[in-house]
py3Dmol code that shows the C-alpha trace and the ligand (Angstrom):
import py3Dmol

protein = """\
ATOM      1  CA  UNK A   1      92.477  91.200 115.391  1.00  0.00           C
ATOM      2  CA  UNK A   2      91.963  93.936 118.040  1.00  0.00           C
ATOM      3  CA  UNK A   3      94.312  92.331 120.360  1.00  0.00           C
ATOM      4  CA  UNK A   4      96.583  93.290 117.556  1.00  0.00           C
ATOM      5  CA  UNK A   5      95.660  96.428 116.996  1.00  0.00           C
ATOM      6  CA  UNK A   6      95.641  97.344 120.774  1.00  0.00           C
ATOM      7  CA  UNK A   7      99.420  95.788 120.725  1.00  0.00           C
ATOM      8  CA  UNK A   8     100.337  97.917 117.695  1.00  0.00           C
ATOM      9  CA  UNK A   9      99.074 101.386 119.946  1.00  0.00           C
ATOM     10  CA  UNK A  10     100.817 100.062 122.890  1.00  0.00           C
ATOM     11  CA  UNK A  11     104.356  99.519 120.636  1.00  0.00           C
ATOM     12  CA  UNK A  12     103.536 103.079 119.096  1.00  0.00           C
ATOM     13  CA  UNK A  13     103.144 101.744 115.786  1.00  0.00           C
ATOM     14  CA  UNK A  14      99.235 103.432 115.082  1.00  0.00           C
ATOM     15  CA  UNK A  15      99.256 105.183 112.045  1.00  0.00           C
ATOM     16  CA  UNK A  16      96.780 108.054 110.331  1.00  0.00           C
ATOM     17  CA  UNK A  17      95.780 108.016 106.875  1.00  0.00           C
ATOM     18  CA  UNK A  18      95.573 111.934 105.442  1.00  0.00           C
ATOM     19  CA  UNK A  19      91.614 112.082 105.795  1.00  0.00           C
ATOM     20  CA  UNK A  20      92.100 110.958 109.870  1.00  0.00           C
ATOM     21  CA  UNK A  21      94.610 113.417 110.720  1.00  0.00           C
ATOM     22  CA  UNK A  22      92.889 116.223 109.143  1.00  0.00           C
ATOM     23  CA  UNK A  23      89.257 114.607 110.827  1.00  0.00           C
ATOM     24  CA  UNK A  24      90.551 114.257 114.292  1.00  0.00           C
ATOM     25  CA  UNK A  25      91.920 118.172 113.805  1.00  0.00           C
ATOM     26  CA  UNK A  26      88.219 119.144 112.369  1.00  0.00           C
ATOM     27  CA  UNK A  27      86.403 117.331 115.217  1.00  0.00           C
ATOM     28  CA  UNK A  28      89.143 118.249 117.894  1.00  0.00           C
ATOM     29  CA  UNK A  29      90.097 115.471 118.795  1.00  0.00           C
ATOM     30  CA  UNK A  30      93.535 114.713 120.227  1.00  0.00           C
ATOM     31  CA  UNK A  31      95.655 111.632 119.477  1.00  0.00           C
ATOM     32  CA  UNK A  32      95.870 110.761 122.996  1.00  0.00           C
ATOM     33  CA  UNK A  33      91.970 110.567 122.961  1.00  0.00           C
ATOM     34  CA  UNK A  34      92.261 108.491 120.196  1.00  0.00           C
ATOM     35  CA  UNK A  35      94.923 105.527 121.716  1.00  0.00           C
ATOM     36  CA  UNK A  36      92.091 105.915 125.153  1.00  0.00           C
ATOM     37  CA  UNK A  37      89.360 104.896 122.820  1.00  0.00           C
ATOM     38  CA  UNK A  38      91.279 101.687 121.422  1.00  0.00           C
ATOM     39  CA  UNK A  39      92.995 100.701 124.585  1.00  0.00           C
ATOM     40  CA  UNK A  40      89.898 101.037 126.442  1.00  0.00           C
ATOM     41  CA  UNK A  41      87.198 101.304 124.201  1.00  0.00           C
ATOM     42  CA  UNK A  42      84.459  98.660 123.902  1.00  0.00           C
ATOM     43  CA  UNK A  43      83.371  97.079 120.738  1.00  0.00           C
ATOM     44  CA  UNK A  44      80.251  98.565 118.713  1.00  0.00           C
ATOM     45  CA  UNK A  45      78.232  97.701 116.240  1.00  0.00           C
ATOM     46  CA  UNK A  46      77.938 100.180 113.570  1.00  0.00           C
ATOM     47  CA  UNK A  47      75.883  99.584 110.228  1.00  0.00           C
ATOM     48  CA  UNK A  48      77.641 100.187 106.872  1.00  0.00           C
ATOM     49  CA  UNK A  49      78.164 103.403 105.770  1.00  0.00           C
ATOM     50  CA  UNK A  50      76.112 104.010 102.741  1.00  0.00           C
ATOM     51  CA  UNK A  51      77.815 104.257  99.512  1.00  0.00           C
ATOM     52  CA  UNK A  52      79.809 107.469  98.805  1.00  0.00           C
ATOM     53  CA  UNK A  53      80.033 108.472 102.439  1.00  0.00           C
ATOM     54  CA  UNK A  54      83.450 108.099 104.424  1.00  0.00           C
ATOM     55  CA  UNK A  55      84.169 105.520 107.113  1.00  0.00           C
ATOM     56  CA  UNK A  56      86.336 106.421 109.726  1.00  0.00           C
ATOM     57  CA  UNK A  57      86.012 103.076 111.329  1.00  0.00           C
ATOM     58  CA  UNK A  58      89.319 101.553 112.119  1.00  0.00           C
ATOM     59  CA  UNK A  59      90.148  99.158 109.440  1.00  0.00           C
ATOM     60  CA  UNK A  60      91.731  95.678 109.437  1.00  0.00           C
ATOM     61  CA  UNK A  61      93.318  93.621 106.462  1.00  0.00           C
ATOM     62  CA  UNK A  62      91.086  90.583 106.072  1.00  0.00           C
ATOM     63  CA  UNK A  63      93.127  87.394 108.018  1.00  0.00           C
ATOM     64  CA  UNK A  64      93.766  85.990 104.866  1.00  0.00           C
ATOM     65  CA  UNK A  65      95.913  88.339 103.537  1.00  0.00           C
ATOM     66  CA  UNK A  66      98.166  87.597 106.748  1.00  0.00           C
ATOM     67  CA  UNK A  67      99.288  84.454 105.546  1.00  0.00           C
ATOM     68  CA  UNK A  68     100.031  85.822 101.896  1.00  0.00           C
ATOM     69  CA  UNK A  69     101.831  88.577 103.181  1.00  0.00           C
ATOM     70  CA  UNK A  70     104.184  88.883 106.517  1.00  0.00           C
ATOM     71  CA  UNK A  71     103.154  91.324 109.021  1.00  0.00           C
ATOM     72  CA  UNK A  72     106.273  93.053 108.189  1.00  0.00           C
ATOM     73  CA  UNK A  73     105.901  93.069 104.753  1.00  0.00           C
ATOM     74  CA  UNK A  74     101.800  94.217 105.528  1.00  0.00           C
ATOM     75  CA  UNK A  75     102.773  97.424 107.176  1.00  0.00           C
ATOM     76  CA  UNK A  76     105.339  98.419 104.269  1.00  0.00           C
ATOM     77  CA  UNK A  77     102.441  98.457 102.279  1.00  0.00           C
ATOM     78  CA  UNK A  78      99.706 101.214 101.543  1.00  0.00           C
ATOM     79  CA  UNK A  79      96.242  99.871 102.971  1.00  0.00           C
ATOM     80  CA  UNK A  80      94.017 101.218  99.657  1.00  0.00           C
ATOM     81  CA  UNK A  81      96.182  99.648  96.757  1.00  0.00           C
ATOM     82  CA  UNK A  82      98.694  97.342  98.713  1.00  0.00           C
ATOM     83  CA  UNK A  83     101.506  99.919  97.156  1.00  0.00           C
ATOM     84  CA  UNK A  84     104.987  99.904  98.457  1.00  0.00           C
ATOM     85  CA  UNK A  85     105.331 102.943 100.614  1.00  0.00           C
ATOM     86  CA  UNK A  86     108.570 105.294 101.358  1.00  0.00           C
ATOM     87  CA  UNK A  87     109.593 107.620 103.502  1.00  0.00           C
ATOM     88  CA  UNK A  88     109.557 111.087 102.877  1.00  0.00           C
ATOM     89  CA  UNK A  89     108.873 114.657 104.380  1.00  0.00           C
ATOM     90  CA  UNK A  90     106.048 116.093 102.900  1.00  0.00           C
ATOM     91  CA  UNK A  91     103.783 119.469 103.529  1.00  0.00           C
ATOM     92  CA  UNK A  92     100.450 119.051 104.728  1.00  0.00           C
ATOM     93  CA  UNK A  93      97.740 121.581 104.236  1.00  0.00           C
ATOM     94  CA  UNK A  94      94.926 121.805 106.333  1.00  0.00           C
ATOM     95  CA  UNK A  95      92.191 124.849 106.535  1.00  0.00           C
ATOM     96  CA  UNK A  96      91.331 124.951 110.434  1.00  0.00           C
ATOM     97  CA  UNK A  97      89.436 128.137 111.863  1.00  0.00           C
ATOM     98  CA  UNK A  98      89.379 130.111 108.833  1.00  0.00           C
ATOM     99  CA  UNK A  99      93.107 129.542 108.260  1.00  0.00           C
ATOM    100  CA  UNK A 100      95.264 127.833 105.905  1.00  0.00           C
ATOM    101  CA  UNK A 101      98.144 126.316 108.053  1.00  0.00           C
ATOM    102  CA  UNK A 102     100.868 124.788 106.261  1.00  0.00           C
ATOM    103  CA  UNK A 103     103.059 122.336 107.933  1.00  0.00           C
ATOM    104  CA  UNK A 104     106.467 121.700 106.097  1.00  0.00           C
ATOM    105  CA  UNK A 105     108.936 118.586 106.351  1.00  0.00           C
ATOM    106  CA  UNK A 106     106.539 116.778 107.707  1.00  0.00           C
ATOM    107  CA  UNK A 107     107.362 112.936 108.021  1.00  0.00           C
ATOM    108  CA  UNK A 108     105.015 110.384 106.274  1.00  0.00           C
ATOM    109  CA  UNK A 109     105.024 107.197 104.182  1.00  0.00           C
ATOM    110  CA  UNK A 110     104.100 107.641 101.352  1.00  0.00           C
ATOM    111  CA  UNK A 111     102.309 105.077  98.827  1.00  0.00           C
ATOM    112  CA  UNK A 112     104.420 104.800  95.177  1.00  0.00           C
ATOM    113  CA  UNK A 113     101.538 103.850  93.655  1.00  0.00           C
ATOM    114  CA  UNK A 114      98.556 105.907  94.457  1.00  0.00           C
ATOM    115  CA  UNK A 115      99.454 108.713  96.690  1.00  0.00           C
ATOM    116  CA  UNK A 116      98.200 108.166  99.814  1.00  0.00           C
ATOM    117  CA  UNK A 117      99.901 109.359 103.132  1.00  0.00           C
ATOM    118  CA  UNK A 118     100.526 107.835 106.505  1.00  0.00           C
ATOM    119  CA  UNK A 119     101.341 109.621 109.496  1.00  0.00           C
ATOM    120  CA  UNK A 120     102.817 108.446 112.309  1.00  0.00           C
ATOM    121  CA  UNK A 121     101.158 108.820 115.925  1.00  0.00           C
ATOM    122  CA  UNK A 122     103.593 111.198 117.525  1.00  0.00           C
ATOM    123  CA  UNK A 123     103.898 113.115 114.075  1.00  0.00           C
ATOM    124  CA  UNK A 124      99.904 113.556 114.663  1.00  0.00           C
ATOM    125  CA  UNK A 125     100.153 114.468 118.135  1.00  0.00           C
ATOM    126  CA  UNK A 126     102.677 117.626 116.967  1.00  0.00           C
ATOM    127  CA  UNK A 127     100.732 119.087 114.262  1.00  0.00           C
ATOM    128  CA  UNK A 128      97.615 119.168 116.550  1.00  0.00           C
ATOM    129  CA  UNK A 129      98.953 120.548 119.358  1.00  0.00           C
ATOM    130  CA  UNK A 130     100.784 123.185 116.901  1.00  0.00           C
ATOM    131  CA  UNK A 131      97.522 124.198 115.881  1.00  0.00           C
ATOM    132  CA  UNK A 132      95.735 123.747 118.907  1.00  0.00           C
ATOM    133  CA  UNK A 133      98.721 126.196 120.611  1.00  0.00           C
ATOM    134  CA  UNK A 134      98.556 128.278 117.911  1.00  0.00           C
ATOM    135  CA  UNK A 135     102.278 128.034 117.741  1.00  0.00           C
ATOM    136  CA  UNK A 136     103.507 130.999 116.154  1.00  0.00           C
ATOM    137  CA  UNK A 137     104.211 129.908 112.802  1.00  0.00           C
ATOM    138  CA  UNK A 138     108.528 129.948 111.298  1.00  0.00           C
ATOM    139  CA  UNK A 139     107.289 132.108 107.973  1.00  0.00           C
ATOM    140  CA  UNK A 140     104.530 133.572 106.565  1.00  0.00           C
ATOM    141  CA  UNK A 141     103.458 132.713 102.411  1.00  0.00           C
ATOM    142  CA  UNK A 142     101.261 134.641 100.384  1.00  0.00           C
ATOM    143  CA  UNK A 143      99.017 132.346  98.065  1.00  0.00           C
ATOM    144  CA  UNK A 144      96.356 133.018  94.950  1.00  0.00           C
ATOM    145  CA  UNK A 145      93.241 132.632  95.705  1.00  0.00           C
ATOM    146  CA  UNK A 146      90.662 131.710  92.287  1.00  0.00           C
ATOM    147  CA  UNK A 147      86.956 131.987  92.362  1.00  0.00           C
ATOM    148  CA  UNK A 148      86.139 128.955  89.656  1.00  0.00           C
ATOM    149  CA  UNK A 149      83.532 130.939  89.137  1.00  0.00           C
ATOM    150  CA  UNK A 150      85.488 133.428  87.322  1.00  0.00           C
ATOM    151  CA  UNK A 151      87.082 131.143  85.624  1.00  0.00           C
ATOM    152  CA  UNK A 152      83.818 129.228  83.850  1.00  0.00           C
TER     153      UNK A 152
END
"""
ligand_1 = """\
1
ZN
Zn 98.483 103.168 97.643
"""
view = py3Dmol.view(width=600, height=400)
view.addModel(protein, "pdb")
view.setStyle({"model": 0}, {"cartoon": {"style": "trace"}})
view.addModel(ligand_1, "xyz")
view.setStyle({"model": 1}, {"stick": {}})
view.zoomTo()
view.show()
Protein backbone atom coordinates (compact mmCIF):
# COMPACT_ATOMS: atom_id res chain seq x y z
CA UNK A 1 0.00 0.00 0.00
CA UNK A 2 2.76 2.63 0.48
CA UNK A 3 4.65 1.38 -2.41
CA UNK A 4 1.55 2.67 -4.05
CA UNK A 5 1.22 5.64 -2.61
CA UNK A 6 4.97 6.54 -3.05
CA UNK A 7 4.30 5.55 -6.96
CA UNK A 8 1.21 7.79 -7.07
CA UNK A 9 3.72 11.04 -5.69
CA UNK A 10 6.32 9.98 -8.05
CA UNK A 11 3.53 9.96 -11.23
CA UNK A 12 2.22 13.37 -9.67
CA UNK A 13 -1.02 11.99 -8.96
CA UNK A 14 -1.07 13.09 -4.79
CA UNK A 15 -4.03 14.83 -4.08
CA UNK A 16 -5.27 17.31 -0.98
CA UNK A 17 -8.53 17.12 0.54
CA UNK A 18 -9.82 20.97 1.53
CA UNK A 19 -8.85 20.54 5.36
CA UNK A 20 -4.93 19.49 4.09
CA UNK A 21 -4.42 22.29 1.86
CA UNK A 22 -5.64 24.82 4.19
CA UNK A 23 -3.45 22.69 7.24
CA UNK A 24 -0.24 22.53 5.38
CA UNK A 25 -0.84 26.60 4.69
CA UNK A 26 -1.66 27.02 8.67
CA UNK A 27 1.39 24.96 9.73
CA UNK A 28 3.63 26.27 6.77
CA UNK A 29 4.31 23.66 5.29
CA UNK A 30 5.17 23.41 1.60
CA UNK A 31 4.02 20.67 -0.80
CA UNK A 32 7.45 19.84 -1.69
CA UNK A 33 8.01 19.08 2.10
CA UNK A 34 5.19 17.07 1.95
CA UNK A 35 6.21 14.53 -1.32
CA UNK A 36 10.05 14.49 0.97
CA UNK A 37 8.14 13.09 3.85
CA UNK A 38 6.39 10.19 1.74
CA UNK A 39 9.22 9.47 -0.58
CA UNK A 40 11.55 9.35 2.20
CA UNK A 41 9.76 9.22 5.23
CA UNK A 42 9.83 6.20 7.57
CA UNK A 43 6.83 4.48 8.91
CA UNK A 44 5.35 5.50 12.49
CA UNK A 45 3.20 4.35 14.72
CA UNK A 46 0.67 6.76 15.79
CA UNK A 47 -2.32 5.87 18.23
CA UNK A 48 -5.90 6.73 17.13
CA UNK A 49 -6.99 9.99 17.26
CA UNK A 50 -9.65 10.29 19.82
CA UNK A 51 -13.10 10.78 18.70
CA UNK A 52 -14.03 14.25 17.33
CA UNK A 53 -10.45 15.28 16.68
CA UNK A 54 -9.03 15.41 12.98
CA UNK A 55 -6.55 12.96 11.48
CA UNK A 56 -4.28 14.16 9.09
CA UNK A 57 -2.73 10.81 8.67
CA UNK A 58 -2.50 9.78 5.09
CA UNK A 59 -5.33 7.54 4.36
CA UNK A 60 -5.66 4.33 2.31
CA UNK A 61 -8.89 2.52 0.93
CA UNK A 62 -9.00 -0.81 2.73
CA UNK A 63 -7.47 -3.66 -0.03
CA UNK A 64 -10.72 -4.96 -0.36
CA UNK A 65 -12.31 -2.32 -1.91
CA UNK A 66 -9.50 -2.73 -4.72
CA UNK A 67 -10.94 -5.67 -6.08
CA UNK A 68 -14.63 -4.21 -6.04
CA UNK A 69 -13.57 -1.22 -7.60
CA UNK A 70 -10.64 -0.57 -10.38
CA UNK A 71 -7.95 1.69 -9.41
CA UNK A 72 -9.21 3.86 -12.08
CA UNK A 73 -12.55 3.82 -11.18
CA UNK A 74 -11.12 4.36 -7.12
CA UNK A 75 -9.56 7.67 -7.87
CA UNK A 76 -12.81 9.03 -9.78
CA UNK A 77 -14.32 8.65 -6.63
CA UNK A 78 -14.56 10.97 -3.44
CA UNK A 79 -12.65 9.14 -0.48
CA UNK A 80 -15.54 10.15 2.41
CA UNK A 81 -18.78 8.91 0.53
CA UNK A 82 -17.29 7.00 -2.57
CA UNK A 83 -19.20 9.96 -4.70
CA UNK A 84 -18.46 10.45 -8.31
CA UNK A 85 -16.31 13.51 -8.54
CA UNK A 86 -16.02 16.31 -11.49
CA UNK A 87 -14.01 18.75 -12.49
CA UNK A 88 -14.54 22.18 -11.85
CA UNK A 89 -12.87 25.61 -10.91
CA UNK A 90 -13.85 26.62 -7.71
CA UNK A 91 -12.80 29.63 -5.10
CA UNK A 92 -11.11 28.73 -2.10
CA UNK A 93 -11.12 30.83 0.99
CA UNK A 94 -8.60 30.64 3.45
CA UNK A 95 -7.91 33.25 6.53
CA UNK A 96 -3.92 33.22 6.77
CA UNK A 97 -2.14 36.10 8.86
CA UNK A 98 -5.08 38.04 9.67
CA UNK A 99 -6.23 38.03 6.04
CA UNK A 100 -8.93 36.65 4.05
CA UNK A 101 -7.30 35.57 0.68
CA UNK A 102 -9.53 34.46 -1.92
CA UNK A 103 -8.27 32.35 -4.67
CA UNK A 104 -10.63 32.22 -7.81
CA UNK A 105 -10.84 29.50 -10.71
CA UNK A 106 -9.17 27.37 -8.84
CA UNK A 107 -9.08 23.68 -10.25
CA UNK A 108 -10.50 20.82 -8.05
CA UNK A 109 -12.64 17.67 -8.19
CA UNK A 110 -15.28 17.97 -6.78
CA UNK A 111 -17.56 15.18 -5.00
CA UNK A 112 -21.50 15.22 -6.53
CA UNK A 113 -22.57 13.85 -3.61
CA UNK A 114 -21.27 15.45 -0.53
CA UNK A 115 -19.14 18.36 -1.35
CA UNK A 116 -15.87 17.63 -0.70
CA UNK A 117 -12.83 19.06 -2.71
CA UNK A 118 -9.63 17.64 -4.07
CA UNK A 119 -6.76 19.52 -5.08
CA UNK A 120 -4.24 18.58 -7.13
CA UNK A 121 -0.40 18.70 -6.02
CA UNK A 122 0.85 21.41 -8.31
CA UNK A 123 -2.55 23.35 -7.79
CA UNK A 124 -1.34 23.20 -3.92
CA UNK A 125 2.07 24.14 -4.57
CA UNK A 126 0.60 27.63 -6.40
CA UNK A 127 -1.74 28.80 -3.86
CA UNK A 128 1.01 28.42 -1.17
CA UNK A 129 3.61 29.98 -2.71
CA UNK A 130 0.96 32.85 -3.74
CA UNK A 131 0.48 33.38 -0.24
CA UNK A 132 3.74 32.67 0.96
CA UNK A 133 5.01 35.53 -1.87
CA UNK A 134 2.42 37.57 -0.99
CA UNK A 135 1.67 37.87 -4.63
CA UNK A 136 -0.02 40.98 -5.15
CA UNK A 137 -3.46 40.01 -5.47
CA UNK A 138 -5.62 40.68 -9.45
CA UNK A 139 -8.66 42.64 -7.40
CA UNK A 140 -9.59 43.69 -4.28
CA UNK A 141 -13.54 42.68 -2.70
CA UNK A 142 -15.16 44.27 0.04
CA UNK A 143 -17.15 41.67 2.27
CA UNK A 144 -19.80 41.95 5.45
CA UNK A 145 -18.58 41.11 8.32
CA UNK A 146 -21.58 39.83 11.25
CA UNK A 147 -20.92 39.56 14.90
CA UNK A 148 -23.54 36.44 15.68
CA UNK A 149 -23.60 38.02 18.60
CA UNK A 150 -25.64 40.77 17.33
CA UNK A 151 -27.62 38.75 15.71
CA UNK A 152 -28.91 36.38 18.90
ZN1 LIG B 1 -18.18 12.73 -1.35
Amino acid sequence: MIRDIIKAVFNGRLEYSEHALSQSIHRDISNQEVKQAIIGGKIIELPSPAVGESDHRLRAQPAGMDRLRSKAELRMTCHVCGGRLEDKLVTYTIEHGGQLHVFENVPARVCRQCGERYFADDTVGKVQGAIRQEREPDRFIQAPVIDYRSIV
